[in-house]
C-alpha positions as CSV (number, residue, x, y, z in Angstrom):
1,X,11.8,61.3,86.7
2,X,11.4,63.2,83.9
3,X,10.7,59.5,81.9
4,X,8.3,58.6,84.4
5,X,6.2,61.8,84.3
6,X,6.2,61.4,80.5
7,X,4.7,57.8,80.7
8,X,2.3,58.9,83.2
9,X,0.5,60.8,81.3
10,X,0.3,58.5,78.6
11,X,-1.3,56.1,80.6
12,X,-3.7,59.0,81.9
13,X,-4.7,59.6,78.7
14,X,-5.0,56.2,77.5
15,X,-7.9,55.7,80.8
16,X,-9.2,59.0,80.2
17,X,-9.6,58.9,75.9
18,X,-9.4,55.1,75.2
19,X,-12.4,54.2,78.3
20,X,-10.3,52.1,80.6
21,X,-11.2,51.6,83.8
22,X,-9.5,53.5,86.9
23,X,-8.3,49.7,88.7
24,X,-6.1,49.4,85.0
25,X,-4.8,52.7,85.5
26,X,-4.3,52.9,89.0
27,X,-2.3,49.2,88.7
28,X,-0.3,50.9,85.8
29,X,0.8,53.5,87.6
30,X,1.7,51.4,90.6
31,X,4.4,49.3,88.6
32,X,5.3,53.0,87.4
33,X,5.8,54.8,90.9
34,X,6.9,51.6,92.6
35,X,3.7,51.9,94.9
36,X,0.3,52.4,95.1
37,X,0.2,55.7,97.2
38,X,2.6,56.9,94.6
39,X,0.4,56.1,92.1
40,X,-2.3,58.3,93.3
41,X,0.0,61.2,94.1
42,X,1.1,60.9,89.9
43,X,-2.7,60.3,89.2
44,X,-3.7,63.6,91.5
45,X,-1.3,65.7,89.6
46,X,-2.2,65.0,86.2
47,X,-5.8,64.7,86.7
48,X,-7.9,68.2,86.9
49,X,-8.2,69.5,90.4
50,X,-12.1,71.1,90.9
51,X,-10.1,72.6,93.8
52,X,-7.9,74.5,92.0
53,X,-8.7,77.9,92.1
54,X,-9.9,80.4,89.1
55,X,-8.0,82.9,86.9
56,X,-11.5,84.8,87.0
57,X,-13.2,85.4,90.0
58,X,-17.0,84.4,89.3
59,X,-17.9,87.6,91.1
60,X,-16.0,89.9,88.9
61,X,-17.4,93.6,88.6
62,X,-16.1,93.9,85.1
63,X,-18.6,90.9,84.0
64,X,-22.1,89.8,84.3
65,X,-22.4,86.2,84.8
66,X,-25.1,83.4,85.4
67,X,-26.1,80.0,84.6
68,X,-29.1,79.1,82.9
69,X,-31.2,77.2,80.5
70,X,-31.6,78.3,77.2
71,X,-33.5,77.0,74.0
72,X,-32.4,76.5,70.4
73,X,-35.4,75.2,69.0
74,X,-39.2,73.3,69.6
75,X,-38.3,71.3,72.7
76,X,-34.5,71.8,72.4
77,X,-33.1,73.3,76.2
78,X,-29.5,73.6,76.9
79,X,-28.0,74.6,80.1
80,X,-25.1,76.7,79.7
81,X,-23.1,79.1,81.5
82,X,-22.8,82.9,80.3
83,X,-20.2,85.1,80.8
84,X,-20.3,88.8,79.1
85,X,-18.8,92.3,79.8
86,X,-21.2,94.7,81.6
87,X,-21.4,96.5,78.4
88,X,-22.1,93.6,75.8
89,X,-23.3,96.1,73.6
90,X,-22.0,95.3,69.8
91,X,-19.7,92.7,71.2
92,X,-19.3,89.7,69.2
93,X,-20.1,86.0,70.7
94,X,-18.0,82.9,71.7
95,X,-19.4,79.4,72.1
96,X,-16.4,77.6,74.7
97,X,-16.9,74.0,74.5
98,X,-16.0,71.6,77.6
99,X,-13.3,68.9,77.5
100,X,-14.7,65.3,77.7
101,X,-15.1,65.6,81.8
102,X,-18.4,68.0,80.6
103,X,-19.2,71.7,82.0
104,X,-16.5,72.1,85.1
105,X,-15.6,75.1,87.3
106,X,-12.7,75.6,84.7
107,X,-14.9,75.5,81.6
108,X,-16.6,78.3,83.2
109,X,-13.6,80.3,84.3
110,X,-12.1,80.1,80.3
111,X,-16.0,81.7,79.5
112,X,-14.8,84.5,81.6
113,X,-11.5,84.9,80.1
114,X,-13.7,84.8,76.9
115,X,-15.5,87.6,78.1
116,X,-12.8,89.7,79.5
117,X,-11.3,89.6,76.0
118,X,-14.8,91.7,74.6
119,X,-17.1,89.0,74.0
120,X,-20.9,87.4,75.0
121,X,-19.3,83.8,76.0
122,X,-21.6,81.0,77.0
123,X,-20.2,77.5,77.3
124,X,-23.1,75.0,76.8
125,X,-23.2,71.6,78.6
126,X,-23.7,69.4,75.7
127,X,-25.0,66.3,78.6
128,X,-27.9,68.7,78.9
129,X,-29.6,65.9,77.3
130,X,-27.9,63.2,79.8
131,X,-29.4,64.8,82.6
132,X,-26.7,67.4,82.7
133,X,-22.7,67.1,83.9
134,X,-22.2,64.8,87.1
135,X,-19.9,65.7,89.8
136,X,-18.0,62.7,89.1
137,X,-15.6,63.0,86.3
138,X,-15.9,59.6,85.2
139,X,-19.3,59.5,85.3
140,X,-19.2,63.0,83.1
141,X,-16.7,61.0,80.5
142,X,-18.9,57.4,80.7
143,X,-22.3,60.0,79.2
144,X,-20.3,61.9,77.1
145,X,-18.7,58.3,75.3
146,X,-22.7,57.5,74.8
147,X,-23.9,60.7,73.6
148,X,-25.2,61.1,70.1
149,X,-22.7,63.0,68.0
150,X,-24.8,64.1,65.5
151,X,-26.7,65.7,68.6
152,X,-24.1,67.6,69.8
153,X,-23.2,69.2,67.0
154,X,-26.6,70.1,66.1
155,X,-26.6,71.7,69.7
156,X,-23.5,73.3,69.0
157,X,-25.0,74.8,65.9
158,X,-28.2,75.6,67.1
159,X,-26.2,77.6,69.9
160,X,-24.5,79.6,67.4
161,X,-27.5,80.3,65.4
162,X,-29.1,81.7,68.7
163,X,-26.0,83.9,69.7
164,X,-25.9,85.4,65.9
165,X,-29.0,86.8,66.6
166,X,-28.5,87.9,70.0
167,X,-29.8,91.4,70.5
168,X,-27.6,94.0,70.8
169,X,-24.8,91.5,69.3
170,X,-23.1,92.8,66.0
171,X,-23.8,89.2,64.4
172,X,-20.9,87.5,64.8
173,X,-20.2,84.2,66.6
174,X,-16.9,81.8,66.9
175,X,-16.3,79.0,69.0
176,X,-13.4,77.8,70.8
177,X,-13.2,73.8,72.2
178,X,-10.7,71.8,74.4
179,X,-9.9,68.1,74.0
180,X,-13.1,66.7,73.2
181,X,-14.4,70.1,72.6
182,X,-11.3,71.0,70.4
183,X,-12.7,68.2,68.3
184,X,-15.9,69.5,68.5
185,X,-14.6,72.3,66.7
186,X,-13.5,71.1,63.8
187,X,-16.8,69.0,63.1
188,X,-19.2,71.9,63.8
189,X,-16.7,73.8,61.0
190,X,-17.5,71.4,58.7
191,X,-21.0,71.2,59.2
192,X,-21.9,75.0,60.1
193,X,-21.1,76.4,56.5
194,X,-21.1,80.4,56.8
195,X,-23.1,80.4,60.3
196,X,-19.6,79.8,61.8
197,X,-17.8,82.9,62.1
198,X,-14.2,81.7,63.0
199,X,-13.1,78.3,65.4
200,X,-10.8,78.0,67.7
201,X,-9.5,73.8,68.4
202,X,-7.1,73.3,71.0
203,X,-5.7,69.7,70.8
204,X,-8.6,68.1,69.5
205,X,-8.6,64.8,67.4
206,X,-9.0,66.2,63.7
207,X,-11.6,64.9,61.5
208,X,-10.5,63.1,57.9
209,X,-8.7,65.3,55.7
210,X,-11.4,65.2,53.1
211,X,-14.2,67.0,55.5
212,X,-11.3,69.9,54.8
213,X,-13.2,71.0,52.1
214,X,-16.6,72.0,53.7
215,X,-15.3,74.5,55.9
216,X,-15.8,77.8,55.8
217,X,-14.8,79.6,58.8
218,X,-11.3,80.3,59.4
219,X,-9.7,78.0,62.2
220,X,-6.7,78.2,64.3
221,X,-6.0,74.9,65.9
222,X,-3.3,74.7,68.8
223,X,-1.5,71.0,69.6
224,X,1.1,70.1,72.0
225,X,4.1,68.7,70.6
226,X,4.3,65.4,72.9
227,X,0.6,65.1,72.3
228,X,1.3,62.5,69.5
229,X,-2.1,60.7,69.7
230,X,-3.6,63.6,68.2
231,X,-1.1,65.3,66.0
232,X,-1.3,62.2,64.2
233,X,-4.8,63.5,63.0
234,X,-3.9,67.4,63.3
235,X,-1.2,67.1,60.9
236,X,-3.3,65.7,57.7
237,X,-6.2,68.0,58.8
238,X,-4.3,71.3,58.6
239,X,-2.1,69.7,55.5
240,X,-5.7,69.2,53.7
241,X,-7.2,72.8,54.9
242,X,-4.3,74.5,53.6
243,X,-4.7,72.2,50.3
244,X,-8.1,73.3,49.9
245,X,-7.5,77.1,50.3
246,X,-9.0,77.7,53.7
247,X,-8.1,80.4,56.4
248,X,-6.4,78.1,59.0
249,X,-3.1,78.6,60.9
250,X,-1.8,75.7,62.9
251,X,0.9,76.2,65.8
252,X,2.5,73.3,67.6
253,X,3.7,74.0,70.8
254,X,6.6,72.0,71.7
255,X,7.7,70.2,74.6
256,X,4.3,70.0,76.5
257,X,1.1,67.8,77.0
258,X,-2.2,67.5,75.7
259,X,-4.0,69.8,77.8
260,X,-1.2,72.4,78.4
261,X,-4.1,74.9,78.5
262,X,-5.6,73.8,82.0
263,X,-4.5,75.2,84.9
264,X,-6.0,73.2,86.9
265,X,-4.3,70.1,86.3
266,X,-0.5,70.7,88.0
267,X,1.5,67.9,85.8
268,X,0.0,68.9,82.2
269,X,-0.1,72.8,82.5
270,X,2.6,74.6,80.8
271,X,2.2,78.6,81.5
272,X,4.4,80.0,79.1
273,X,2.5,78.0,76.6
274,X,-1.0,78.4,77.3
275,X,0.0,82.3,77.7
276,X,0.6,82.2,73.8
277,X,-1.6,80.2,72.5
278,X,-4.4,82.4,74.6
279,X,-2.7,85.6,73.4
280,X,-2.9,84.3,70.0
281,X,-6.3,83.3,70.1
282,X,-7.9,86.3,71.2
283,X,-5.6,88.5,68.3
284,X,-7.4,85.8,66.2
285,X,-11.1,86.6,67.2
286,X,-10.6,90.5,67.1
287,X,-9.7,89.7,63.7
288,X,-12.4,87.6,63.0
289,X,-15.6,88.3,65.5
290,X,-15.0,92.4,66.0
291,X,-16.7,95.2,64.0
């Protein structure tokens, strides 16, 4: 069974990184499960649930929350979600950047977490420009495969260029990205210079290891030890950082998915993991963001 869960999610994440469509991967994983109900039951584990319910409830009295649009520039609007402790006051900022299914419920709830931990969160949809996220997942991953990079990461920056000036903020701002938002990371490193105050990447596809020498920020990037697609990339990218005397520390977490982080998804989630690489990121930004 074990085998079988394993290949699963490899043909998930083939449909869900490579662009397939869902009759491949439901036919795929009916040769795997030996039927087509039991392919959807594999498919409804692995996949994120919207269902599934948040570590954070959105009415929290320790936090003030809201969803709004917000501008970065002469006709540039985002709509992002903010999340910040009822006394913000000095706190540091945190961009959180969405996985490649756009701004979800659990996107939000990890802003929270963010701002449980001391900080102004706001996670940004970056298909503000597509019209905004879709309830459809695959619709969300079709416009985020056609959006212009360049774009998003001058969304990205323009976001943290807003925050560092937020009033009442001490001038700091990091950012912290999933999947496609863990790769997001990296690129907005290299591209941000000193605006970037620290990054966070957790198992996103790494850029080339000769970008390594633009950053600036410190970066702690988190991968999953059977996520080989993208240690592949990670491995060269951290080599190459530490090469070119950055601040980065890289932990690979072993035995567990891409995506170990979200708890919505039943198959991929690994708690013991995602505990430590969360307690380790937030040690990492009270380095990095406080004061």
């Amino acid at each position: 069974m074990s085998d079988i869960r394993d290949r699963a999610v490899q043909i998930y994440d083939a449909f869900t990184h490579e662009h397939r469509n869902r009759r491949t991967l439901l036919r795929q994983m009916a040769v795997l499960a030996g039927s087509v109900a039991a392919a959807e039951t594999l498919i409804a584990g692995i996949a994120a649930s919207p269902a599934a319910a948040a570590m954070i409830d959105p009415t929290d009295p320790r936090l003030v929350t809201r969803k709004d649009v917000y501008n970065i520039g002469p006709g540039r609007n985002m709509t992002g979600y903010f999340a910040a402790p009822r006394d913000a006051k000095g706190a540091g900022s945190v961009v959180v950047v969405h996985e490649n299914r756009g701004l979800t419920p659990h996107i939000e709830d990890v802003a929270r977490r963010v701002a449980l931990a001391g900080y102004f969160a706001v996670a940004p949809d970056f298909l503000s420009d597509q019209g905004g996220t879709p309830a459809d997942e695959n619709a969300a991953r079709d416009l985020i495969g056609k959006a212009n990079y360049d774009a998003v990461i001058a969304n990205a920056i323009g976001t943290i260029a807003r925050l560092k000036t937020r009033e009442h903020g001490n001038g700091k701002a990091g950012i912290i990205g999933f999947c496609w938002g863990g790769a997001l990371v990296d690129r907005v490193a290299i591209t941000a210079g000193d605006a970037l105050s620290a990054g966070v990447s957790y198992y996103g596809l790494a850029p080339a290891p000769e970008e390594a020498v633009k950053v600036q920020a410190p970066l702690l990037l988190h991968y999953a030890g059977k996520d080989t697609r993208v240690a592949a990339t990670g491995v060269p990218w951290t080599e190459a950082l530490k090469a070119a005397g950055k601040q980065v520390t890289a932990y690979t977490y072993e035995g567990v998915d891409h995506a170990f982080n979200n708890d919505t998804s039943k198959e991929r989630y690994n708690e013991a993991a995602a505990k430590l690489a969360w307690d380790r990121t937030v040690a990492f930004f009270h380095s990095h963001l406080d004061g």
